[in-house]
Biotite code that builds the C-alpha atoms (Angstrom):
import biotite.structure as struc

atoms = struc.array([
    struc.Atom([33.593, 38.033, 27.981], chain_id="A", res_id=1, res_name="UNK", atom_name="CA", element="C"),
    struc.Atom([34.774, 41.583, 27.890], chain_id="A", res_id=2, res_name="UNK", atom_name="CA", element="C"),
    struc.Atom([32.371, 42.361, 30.968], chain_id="A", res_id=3, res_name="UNK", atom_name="CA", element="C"),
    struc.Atom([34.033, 39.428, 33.226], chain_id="A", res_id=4, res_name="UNK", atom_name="CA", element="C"),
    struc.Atom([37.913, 41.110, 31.950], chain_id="A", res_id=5, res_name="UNK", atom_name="CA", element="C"),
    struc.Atom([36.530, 44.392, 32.848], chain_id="A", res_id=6, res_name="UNK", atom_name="CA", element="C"),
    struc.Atom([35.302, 43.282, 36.273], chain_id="A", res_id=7, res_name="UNK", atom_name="CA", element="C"),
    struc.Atom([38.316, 41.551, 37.084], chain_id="A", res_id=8, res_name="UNK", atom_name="CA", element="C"),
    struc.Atom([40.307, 44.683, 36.497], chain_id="A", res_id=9, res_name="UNK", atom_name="CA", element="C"),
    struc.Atom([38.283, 46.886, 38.838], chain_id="A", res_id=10, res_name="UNK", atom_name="CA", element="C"),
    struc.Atom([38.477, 44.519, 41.210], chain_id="A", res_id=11, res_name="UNK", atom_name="CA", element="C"),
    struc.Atom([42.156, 43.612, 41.186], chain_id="A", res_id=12, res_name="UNK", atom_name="CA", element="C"),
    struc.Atom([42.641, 47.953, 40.909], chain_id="A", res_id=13, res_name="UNK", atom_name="CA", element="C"),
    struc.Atom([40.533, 48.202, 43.956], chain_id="A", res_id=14, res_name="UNK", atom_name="CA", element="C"),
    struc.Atom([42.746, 45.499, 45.622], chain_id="A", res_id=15, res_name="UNK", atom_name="CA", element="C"),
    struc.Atom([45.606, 47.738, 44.939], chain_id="A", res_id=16, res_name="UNK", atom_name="CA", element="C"),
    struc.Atom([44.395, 50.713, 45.557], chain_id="A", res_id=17, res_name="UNK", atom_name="CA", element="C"),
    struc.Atom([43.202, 49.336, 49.437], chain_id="A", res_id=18, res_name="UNK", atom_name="CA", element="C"),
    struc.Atom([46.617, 47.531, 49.650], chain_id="A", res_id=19, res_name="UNK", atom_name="CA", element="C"),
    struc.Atom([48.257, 51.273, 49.210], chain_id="A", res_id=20, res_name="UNK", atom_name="CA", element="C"),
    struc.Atom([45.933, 53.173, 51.591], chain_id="A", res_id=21, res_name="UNK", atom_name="CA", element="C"),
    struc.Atom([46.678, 50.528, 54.211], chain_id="A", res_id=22, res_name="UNK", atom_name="CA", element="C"),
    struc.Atom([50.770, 51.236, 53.609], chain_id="A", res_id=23, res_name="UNK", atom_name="CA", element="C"),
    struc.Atom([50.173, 54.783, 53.679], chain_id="A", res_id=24, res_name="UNK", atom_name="CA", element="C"),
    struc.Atom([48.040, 54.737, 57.181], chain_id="A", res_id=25, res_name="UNK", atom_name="CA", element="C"),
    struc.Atom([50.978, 52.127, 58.223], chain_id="A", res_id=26, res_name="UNK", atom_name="CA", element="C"),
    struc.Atom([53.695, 54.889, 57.241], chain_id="A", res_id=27, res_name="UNK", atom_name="CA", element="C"),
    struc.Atom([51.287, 57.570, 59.172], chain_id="A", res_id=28, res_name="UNK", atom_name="CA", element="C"),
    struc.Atom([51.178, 55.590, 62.564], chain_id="A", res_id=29, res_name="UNK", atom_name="CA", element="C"),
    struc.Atom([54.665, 55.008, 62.204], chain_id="A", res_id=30, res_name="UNK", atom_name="CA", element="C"),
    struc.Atom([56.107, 58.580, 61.796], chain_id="A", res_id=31, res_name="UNK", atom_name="CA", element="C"),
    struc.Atom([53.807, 59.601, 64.561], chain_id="A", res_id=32, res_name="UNK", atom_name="CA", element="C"),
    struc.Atom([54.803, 56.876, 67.143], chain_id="A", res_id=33, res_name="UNK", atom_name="CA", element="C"),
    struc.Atom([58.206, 58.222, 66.200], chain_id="A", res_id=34, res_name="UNK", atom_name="CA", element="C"),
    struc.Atom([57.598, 61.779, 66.960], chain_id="A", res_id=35, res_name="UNK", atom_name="CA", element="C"),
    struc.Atom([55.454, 61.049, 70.339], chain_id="A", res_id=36, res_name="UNK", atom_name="CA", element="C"),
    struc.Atom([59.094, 59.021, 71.414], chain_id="A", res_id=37, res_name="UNK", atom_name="CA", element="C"),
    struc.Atom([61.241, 62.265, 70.217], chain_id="A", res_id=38, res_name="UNK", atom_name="CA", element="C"),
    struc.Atom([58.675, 64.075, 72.150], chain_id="A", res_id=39, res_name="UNK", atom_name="CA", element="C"),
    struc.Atom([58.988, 61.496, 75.482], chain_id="A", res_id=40, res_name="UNK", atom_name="CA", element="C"),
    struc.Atom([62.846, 62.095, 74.754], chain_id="A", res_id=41, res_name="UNK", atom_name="CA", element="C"),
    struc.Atom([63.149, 65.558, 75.135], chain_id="A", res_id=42, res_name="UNK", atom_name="CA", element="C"),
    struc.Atom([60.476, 66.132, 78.075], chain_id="A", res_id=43, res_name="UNK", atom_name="CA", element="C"),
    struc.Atom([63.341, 64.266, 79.630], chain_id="A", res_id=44, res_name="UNK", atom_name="CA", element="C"),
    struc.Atom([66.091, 66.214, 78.675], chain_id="A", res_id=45, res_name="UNK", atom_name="CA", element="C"),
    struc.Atom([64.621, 69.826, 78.952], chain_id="A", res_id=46, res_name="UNK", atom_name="CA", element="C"),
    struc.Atom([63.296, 71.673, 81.688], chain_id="A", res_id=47, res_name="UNK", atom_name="CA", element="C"),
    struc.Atom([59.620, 73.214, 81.489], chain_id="A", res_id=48, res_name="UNK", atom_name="CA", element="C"),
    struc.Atom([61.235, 76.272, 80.834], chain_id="A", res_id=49, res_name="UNK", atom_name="CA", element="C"),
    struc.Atom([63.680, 75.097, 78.138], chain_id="A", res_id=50, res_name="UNK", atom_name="CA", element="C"),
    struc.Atom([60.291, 73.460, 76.299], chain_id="A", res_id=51, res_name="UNK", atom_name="CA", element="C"),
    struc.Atom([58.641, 76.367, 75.874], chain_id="A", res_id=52, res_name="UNK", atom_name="CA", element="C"),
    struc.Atom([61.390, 78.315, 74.620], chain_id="A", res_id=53, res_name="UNK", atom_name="CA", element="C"),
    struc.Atom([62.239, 75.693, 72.087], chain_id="A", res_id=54, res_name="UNK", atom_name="CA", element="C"),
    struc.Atom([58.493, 75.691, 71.220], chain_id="A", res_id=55, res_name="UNK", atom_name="CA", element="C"),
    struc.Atom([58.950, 79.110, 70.506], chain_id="A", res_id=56, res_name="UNK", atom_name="CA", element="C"),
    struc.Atom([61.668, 78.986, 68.474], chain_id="A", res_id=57, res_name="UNK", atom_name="CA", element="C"),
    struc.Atom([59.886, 76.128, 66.597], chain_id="A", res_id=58, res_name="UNK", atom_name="CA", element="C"),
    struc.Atom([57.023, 78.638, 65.627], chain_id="A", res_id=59, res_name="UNK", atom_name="CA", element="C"),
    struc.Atom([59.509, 81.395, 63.902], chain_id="A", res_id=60, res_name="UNK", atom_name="CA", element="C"),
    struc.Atom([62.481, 78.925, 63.157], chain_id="A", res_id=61, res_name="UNK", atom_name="CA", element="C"),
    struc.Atom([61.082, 75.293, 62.274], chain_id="A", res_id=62, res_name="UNK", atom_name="CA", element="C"),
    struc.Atom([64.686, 74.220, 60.816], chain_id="A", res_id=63, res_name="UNK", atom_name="CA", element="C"),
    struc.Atom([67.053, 75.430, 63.702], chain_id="A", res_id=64, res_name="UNK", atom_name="CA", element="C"),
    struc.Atom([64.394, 73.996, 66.455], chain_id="A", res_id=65, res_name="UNK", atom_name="CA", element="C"),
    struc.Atom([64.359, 70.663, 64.842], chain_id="A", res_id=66, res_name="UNK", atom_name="CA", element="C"),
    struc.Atom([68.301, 70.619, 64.439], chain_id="A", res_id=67, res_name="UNK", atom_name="CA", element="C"),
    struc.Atom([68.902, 71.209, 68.240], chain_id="A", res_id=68, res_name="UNK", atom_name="CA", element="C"),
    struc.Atom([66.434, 68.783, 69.014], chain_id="A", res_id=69, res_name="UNK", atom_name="CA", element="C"),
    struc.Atom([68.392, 66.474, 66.589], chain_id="A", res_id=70, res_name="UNK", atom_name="CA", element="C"),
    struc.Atom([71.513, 67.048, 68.592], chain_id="A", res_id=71, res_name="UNK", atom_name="CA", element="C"),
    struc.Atom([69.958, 66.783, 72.315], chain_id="A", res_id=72, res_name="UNK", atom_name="CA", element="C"),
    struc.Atom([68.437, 63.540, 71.092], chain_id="A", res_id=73, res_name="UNK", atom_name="CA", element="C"),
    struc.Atom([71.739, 62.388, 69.987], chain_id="A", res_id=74, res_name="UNK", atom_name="CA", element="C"),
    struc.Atom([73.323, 63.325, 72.928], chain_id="A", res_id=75, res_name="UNK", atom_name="CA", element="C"),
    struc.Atom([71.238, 61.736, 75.390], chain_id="A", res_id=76, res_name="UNK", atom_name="CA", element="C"),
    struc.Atom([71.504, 58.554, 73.381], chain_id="A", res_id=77, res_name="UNK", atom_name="CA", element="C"),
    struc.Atom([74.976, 58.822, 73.232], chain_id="A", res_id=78, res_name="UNK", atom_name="CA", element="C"),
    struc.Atom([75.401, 59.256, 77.223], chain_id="A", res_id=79, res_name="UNK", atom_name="CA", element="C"),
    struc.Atom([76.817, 62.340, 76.814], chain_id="A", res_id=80, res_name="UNK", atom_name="CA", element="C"),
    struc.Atom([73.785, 64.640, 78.884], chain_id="A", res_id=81, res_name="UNK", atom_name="CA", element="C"),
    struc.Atom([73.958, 63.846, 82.442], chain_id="A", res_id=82, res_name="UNK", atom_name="CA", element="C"),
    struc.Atom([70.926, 65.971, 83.992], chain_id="A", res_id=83, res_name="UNK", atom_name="CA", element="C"),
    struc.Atom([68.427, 68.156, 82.491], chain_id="A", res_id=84, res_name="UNK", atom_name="CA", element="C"),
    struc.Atom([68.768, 71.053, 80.422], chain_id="A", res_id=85, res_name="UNK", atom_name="CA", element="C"),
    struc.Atom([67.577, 74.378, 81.812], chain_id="A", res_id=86, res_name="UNK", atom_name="CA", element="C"),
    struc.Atom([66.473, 77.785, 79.736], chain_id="A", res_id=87, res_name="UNK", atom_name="CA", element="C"),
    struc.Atom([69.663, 79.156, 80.154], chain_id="A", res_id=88, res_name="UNK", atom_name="CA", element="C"),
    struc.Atom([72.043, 76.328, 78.954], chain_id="A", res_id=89, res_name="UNK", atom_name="CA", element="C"),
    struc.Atom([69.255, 76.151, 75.984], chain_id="A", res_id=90, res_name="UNK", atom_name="CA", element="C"),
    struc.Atom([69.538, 79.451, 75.436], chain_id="A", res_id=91, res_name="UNK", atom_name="CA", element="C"),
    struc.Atom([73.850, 79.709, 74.782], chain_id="A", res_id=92, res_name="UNK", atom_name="CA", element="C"),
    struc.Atom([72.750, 76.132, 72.308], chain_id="A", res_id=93, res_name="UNK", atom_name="CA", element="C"),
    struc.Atom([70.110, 78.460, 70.461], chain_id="A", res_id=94, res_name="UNK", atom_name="CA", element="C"),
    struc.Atom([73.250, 81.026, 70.177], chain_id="A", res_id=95, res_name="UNK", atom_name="CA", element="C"),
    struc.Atom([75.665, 78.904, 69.018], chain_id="A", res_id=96, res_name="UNK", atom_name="CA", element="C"),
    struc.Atom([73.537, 77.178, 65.908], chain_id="A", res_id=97, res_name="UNK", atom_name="CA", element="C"),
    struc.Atom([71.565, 80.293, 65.150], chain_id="A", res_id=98, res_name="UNK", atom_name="CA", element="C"),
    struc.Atom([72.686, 82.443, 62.213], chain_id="A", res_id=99, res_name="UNK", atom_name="CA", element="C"),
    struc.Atom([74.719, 85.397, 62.978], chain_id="A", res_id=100, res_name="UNK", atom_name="CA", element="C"),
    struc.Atom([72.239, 88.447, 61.820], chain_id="A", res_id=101, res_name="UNK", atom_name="CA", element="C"),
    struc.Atom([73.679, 90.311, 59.398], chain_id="A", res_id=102, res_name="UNK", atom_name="CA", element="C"),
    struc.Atom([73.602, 94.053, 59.828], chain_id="A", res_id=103, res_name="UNK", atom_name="CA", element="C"),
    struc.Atom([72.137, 95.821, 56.255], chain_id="A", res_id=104, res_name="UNK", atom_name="CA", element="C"),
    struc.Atom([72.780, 99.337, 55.951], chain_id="A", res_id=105, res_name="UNK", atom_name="CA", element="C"),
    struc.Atom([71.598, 101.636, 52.763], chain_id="A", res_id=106, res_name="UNK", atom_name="CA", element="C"),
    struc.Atom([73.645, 104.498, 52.432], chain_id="A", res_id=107, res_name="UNK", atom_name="CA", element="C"),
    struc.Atom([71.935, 107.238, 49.718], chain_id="A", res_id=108, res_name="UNK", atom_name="CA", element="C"),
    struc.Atom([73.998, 109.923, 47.783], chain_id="A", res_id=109, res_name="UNK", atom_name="CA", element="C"),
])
């Protein structure tokens, strides 16, 4: 008797166990059909130039690239971007959100 209540558990934990690797792989597909349409998105909005630069800044600055993109994306869905964005109108965006740098000095007596 105990070996038919011991089989049913492993089977009903294995049921669970496939029933959360399926959600997971369901979450996966779903973030990354997401990020291939923010990617669609701003191919649109940027010019070749403009890409690479904000690929750039996305290898030293992760946070500030992904909250211009933010913005762009908004933007454009909002109707307020009328043509494409070029390096240089990129580069007074990158400006503007950037932190100022701070200037340290060490003075020694």
């Amino acid at each position: 008797m105990e070996d038919a209540e011991l089989e049913e558990l492993r089977r009903r934990k294995m049921v669970e166990l496939q029933r959360q690797g399926e959600q997971q792989a369901a979450m996966e597909q779903q973030a990354q059909a997401m990020e291939a349409q923010r990617q669609a998105i701003l191919r649109q909005l940027l010019t070749s130039e403009a890409r690479d630069r904000l690929a750039n800044v996305r290898m030293a600055y992760p946070d500030i690239a992904r909250s211009v993109e933010d913005q762009l994306i908004r933007l454009a869905q909002m109707g307020q971007i009328d043509q494409q964005i070029d390096d240089s109108t990129l580069k007074q965006i990158l400006r503007k959100v950037s932190p100022q740098k701070r200037d340290i000095s060490i003075a020694r007596k």
